[in-house]
C-alpha positions as CSV (number, residue, x, y, z in Angstrom):
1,X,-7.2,-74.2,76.7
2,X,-6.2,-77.4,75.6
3,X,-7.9,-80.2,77.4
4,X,-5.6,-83.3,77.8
5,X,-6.5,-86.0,75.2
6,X,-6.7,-89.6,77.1
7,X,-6.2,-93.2,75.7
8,X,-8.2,-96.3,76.7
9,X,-6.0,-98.3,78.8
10,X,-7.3,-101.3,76.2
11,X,-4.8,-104.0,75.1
12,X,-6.0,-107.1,74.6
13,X,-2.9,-109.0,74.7
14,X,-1.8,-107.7,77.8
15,X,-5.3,-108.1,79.8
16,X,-4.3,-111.6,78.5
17,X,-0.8,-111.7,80.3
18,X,-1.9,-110.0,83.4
19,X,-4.9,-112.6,83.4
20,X,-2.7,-115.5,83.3
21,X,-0.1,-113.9,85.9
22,X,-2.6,-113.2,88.3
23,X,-4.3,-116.8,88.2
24,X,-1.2,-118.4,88.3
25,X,-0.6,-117.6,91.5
26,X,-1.0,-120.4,94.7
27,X,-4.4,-119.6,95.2
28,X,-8.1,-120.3,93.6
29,X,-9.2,-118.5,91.2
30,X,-10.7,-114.9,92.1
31,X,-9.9,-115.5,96.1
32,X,-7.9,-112.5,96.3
33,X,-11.0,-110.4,95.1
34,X,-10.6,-106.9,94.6
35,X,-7.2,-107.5,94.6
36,X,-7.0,-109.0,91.5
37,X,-9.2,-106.3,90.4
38,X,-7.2,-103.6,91.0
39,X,-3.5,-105.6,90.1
40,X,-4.9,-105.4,86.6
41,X,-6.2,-102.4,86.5
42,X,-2.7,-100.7,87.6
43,X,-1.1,-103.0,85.1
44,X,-3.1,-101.9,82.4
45,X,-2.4,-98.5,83.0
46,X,1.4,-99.2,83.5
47,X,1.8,-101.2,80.9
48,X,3.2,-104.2,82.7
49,X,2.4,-107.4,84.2
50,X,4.9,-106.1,87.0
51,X,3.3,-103.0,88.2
52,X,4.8,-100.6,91.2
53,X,3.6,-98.2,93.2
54,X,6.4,-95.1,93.4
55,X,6.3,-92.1,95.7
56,X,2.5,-91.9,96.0
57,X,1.2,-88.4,96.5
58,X,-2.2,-87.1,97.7
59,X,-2.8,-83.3,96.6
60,X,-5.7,-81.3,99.1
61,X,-7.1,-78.6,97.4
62,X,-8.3,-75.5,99.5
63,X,-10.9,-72.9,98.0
64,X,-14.1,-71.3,99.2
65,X,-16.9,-70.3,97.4
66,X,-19.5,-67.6,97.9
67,X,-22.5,-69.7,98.1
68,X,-22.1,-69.7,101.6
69,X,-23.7,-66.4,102.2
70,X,-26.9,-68.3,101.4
71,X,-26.6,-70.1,104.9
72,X,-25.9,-73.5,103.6
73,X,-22.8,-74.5,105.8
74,X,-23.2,-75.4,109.3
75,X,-19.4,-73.3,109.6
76,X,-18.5,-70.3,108.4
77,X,-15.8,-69.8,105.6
78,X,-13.0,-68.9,107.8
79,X,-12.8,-72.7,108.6
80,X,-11.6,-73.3,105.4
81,X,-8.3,-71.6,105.3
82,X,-8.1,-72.3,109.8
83,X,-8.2,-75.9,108.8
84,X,-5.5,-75.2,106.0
85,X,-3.2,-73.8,108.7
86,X,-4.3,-77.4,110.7
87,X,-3.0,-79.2,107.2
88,X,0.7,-77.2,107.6
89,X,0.7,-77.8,111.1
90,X,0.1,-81.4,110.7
91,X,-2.8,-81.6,113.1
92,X,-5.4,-83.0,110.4
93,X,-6.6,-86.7,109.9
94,X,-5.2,-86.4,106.4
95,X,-2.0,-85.6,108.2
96,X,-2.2,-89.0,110.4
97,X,-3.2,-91.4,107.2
98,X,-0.6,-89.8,104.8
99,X,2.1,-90.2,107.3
100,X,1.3,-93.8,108.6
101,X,1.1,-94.8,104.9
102,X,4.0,-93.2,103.6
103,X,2.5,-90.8,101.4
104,X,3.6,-87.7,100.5
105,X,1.1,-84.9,101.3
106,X,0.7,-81.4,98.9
107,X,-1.7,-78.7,100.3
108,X,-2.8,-76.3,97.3
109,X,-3.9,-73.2,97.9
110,X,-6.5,-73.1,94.8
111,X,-8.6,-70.3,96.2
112,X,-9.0,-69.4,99.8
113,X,-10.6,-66.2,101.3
114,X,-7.2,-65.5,103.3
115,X,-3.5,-64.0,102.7
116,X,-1.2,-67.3,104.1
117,X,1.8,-65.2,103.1
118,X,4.8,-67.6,102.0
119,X,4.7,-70.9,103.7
120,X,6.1,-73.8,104.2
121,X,4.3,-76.8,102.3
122,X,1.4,-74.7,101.1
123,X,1.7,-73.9,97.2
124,X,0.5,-71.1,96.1
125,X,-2.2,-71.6,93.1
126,X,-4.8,-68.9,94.2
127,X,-6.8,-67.8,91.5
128,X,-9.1,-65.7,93.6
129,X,-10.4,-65.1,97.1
130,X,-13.0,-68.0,96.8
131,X,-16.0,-67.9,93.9
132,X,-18.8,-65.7,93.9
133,X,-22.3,-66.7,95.2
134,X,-23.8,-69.0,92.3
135,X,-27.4,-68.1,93.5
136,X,-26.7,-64.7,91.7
137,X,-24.2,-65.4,89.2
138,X,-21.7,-67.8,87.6
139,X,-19.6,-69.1,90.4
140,X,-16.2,-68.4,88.2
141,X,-16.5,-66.7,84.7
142,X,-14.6,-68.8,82.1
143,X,-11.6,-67.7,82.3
144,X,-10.7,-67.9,85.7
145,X,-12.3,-71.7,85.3
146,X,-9.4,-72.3,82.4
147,X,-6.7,-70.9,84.8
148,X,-7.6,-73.0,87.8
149,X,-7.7,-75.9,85.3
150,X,-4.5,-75.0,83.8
151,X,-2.6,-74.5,87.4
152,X,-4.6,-77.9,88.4
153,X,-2.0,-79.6,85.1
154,X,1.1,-77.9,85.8
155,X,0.8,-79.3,89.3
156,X,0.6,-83.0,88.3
157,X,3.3,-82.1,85.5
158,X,6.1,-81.3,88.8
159,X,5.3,-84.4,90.7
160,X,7.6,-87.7,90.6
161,X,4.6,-90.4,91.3
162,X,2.6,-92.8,89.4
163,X,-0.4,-92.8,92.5
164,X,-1.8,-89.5,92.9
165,X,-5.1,-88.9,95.6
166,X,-6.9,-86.3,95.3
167,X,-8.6,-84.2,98.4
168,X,-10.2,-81.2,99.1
169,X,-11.0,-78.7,101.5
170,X,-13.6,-75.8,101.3
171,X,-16.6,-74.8,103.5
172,X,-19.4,-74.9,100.8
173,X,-18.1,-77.2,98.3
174,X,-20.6,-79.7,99.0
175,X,-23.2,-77.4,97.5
176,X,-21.1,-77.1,94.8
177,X,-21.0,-80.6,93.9
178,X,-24.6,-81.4,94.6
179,X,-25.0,-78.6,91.6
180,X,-22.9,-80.2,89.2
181,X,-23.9,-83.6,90.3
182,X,-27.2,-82.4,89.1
183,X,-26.4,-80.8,85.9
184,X,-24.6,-83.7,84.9
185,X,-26.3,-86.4,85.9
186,X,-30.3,-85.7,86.1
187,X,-30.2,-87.2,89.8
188,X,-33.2,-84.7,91.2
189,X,-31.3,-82.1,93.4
190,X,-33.2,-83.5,96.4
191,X,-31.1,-86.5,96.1
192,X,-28.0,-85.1,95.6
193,X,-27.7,-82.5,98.8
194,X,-26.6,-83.7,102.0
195,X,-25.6,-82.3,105.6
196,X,-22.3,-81.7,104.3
197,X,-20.0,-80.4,107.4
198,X,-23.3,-81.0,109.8
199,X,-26.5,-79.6,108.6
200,X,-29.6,-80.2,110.5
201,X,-32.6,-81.3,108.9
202,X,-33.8,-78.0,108.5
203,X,-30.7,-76.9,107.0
204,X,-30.3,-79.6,104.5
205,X,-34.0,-78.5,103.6
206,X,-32.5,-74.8,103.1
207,X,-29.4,-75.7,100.9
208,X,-31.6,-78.0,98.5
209,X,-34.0,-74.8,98.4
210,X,-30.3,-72.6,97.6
211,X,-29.5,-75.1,95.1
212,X,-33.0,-76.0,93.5
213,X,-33.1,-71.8,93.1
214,X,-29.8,-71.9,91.5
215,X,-30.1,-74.3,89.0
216,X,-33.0,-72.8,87.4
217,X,-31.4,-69.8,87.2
218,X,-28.6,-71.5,85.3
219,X,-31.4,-73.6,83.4
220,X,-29.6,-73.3,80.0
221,X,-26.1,-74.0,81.0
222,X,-25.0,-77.9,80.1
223,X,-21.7,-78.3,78.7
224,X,-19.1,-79.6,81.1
225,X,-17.1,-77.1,81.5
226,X,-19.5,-74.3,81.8
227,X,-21.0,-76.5,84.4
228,X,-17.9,-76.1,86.3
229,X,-17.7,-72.6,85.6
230,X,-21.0,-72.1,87.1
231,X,-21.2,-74.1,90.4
232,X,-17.6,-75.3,90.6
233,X,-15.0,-74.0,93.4
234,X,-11.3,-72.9,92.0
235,X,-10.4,-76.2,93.9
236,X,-13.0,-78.6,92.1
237,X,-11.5,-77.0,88.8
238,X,-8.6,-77.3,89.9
239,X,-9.0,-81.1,90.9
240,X,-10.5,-81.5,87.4
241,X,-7.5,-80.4,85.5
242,X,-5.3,-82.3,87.7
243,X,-7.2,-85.5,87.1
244,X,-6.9,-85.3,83.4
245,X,-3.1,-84.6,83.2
246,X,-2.7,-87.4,85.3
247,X,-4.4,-90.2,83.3
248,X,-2.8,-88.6,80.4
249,X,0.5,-89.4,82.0
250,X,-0.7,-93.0,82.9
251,X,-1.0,-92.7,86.0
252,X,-3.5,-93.9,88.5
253,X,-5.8,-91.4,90.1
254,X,-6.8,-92.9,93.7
255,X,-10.2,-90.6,94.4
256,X,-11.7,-89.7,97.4
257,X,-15.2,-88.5,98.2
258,X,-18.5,-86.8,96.9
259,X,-16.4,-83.3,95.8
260,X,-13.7,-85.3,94.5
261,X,-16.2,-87.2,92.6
262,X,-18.1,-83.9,91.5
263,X,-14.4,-82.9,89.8
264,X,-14.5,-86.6,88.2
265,X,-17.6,-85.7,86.8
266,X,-17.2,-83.0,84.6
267,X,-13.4,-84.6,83.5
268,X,-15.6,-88.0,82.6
269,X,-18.0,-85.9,80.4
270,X,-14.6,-84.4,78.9
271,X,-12.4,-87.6,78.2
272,X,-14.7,-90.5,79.4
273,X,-11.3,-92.9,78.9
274,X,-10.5,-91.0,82.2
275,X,-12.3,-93.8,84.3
276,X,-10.1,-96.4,83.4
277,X,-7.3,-94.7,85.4
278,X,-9.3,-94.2,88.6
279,X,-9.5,-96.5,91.6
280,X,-12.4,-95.0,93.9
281,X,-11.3,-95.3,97.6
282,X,-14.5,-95.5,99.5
283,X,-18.4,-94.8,99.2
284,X,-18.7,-91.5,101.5
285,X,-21.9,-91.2,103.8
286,X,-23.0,-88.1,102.1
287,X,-25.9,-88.1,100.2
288,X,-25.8,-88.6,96.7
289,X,-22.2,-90.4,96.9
290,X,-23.5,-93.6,96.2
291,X,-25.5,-92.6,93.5
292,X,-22.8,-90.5,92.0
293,X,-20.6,-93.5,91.9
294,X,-23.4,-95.6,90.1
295,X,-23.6,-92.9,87.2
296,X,-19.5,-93.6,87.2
297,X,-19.7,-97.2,87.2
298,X,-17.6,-97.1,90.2
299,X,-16.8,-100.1,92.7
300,X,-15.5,-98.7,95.8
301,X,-12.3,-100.1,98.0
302,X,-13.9,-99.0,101.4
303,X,-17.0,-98.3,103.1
304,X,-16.4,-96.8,106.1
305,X,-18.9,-94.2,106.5
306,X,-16.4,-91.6,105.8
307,X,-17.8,-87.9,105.2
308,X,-14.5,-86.0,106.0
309,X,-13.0,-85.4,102.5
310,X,-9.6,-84.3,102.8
311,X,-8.0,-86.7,100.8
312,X,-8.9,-89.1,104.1
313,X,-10.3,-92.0,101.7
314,X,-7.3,-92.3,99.4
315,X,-4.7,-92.2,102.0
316,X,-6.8,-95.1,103.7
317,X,-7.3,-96.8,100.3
318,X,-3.3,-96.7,99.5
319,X,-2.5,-100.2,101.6
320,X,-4.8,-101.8,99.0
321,X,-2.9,-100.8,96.0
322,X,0.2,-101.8,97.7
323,X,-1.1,-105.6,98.8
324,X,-2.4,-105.6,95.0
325,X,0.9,-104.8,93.0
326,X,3.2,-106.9,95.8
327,X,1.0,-110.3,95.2
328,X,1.1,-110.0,91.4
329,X,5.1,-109.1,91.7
330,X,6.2,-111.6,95.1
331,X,3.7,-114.0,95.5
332,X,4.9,-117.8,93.8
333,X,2.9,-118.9,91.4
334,X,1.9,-122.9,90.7
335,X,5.4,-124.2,89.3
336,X,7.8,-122.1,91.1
337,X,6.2,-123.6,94.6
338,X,5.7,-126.8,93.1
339,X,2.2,-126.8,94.0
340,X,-0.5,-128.7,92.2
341,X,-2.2,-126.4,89.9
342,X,-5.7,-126.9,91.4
343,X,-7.5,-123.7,90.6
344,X,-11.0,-124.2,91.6
């Protein structure tokens, strides 16, 4: 498949102009923060000194995956495609922060172990009724990694936004990507698996055990995208192929947790560029998260001690981008308000 080819969002003369616009508003220099942080960053990937924020969309991704017959969920899989139904029925928190914040709200299924039939605001993008059990094999072989990948573009290629969040749903995934956390970083596995859903101690002992047996199994494997193919869900692939069709179309990826991160991963390794497009939304309190974000050279929006997933972060996080882009395009600046230009 043709992976989509990224461009830096460098420019030096317009890091200049965004520079001088955003410190030549009524305020000392670097007061606004963040803020200022992230009013560049969209303007560097828009182009603009004047960037907007149009029809923001956060996409959940549903799959499950067959590790979870190694006991390393405190729930068992049907919970992913009950709390699909909770998405449609527009009972979930996701539900509640997309709505407050004006966000549009796409639930994909990539992969779930049920037959929804034809619905109403789920899209269809099953590759396969969740992934086998990567304890005994590769979780997807590579073709079925492509197709998720491919369906993961076409997605971002119907959408009318220049925000998308990504979320995720899937009893298991955590396993997943505390796996390709792992591969692709070195973290020891021990520091990369956490409760997930709810594990006890015990059972966080158990998945690293799953996991640690897993990836020697899968020793040899180390390219990205066999990586995913290994330990990924159709919904982390997915995600993955989403995320690069996105920056490729300049726009900003708003990203949510530690599985969201795991997808970021292996589209990093593929078109590093890729991290100039994303704005990480909070610092999740599973384990490995923060560490996961170091290797990314990420600076979180939030820390709220979030574990849901969902897309929950980015809808949370989406206020922030707004307050960013309407300073740099409303607020006066020194000689419209006829202020003095102190700037200290």
């Amino acid at each position: 498949m043709r992976i989509p080819h990224i461009e830096s969002t460098a420019d030096a003369v317009l890091s200049k102009a965004l520079d001088h616009a955003i410190n030549n508003k009524t305020k000392p220099l670097g007061s606004l923060g963040m803020l200022e942080t992230i009013a560049k960053q969209i303007g560097m990937i828009q182009q603009t000194v004047c960037p907007t924020i149009h029809r923001p969309s956060i996409l959940v991704f549903a799959g499950d995956h067959g590790v979870v017959a190694e006991n390393v969920s405190a729930f068992p899989q049907s919970v992913t495609w009950q709390m699909v139904e909770n998405f449609l029925a527009q009972g979930a928190a996701i539900n509640v922060f997309a709505n407050q914040n004006d966000c549009a709200l796409h639930v994909i299924d990539a992969g779930v172990n049920h037959d929804f039939g034809a619905r109403d605001g789920l899209i269809d993008r099953k590759v396969g009724p969740g992934t086998r059990n990567f304890t005994q094999a590769t979780a997807m072989d590579k073709e079925e990694c492509a197709l998720a990948m491919k369906r993961g573009i076409s997605l971002v290629d119907d959408l009318d936004a220049n925000v998308i969040g990504f979320g995720e749903m899937g009893i298991g995934n955590t396993s997943s990507a505390a796996a390709i956390m792992h591969k692709l970083t070195g973290v020891p596995v021990a520091e990369c698996v956490g409760a997930g859903a709810g594990l006890s101690s015990d059972g966080v002992a158990h998945k690293k055990n799953v996991i640690e047996r897993a990836v020697e199994r899968h020793a040899s494997v180390s390219d990205p995208l066999d990586v995913l193919a290994g330990f990924g869900g159709f919904e982390i692939a997915m995600m993955t192929g989403a995320m690069l069709r996105a920056a490729e179309r300049r726009m900003v990826l708003l990203i949510d947790g530690f599985i969201v991160s795991s997808a970021l991963l292996v589209a990093a390794r593929l078109q590093p560029a890729i991290l100039d497009y994303c704005v990480f939304s909070h610092c999740s309190d599973e384990r490995g998260h923060q560490q996961m974000l170091a290797h990314l050279g990420a600076r979180p929006l939030l820390t709220l001690g979030l574990r849901l997933g969902e897309g929950s972060g980015c809808a949370l996080a989406l206020p922030l981008l707004r307050a960013a882009t309407s300073f740099l395009n409303e607020m006066a600046t020194f000689e419209s308000a006829q202020v003095s230009g102190a700037k200290a």
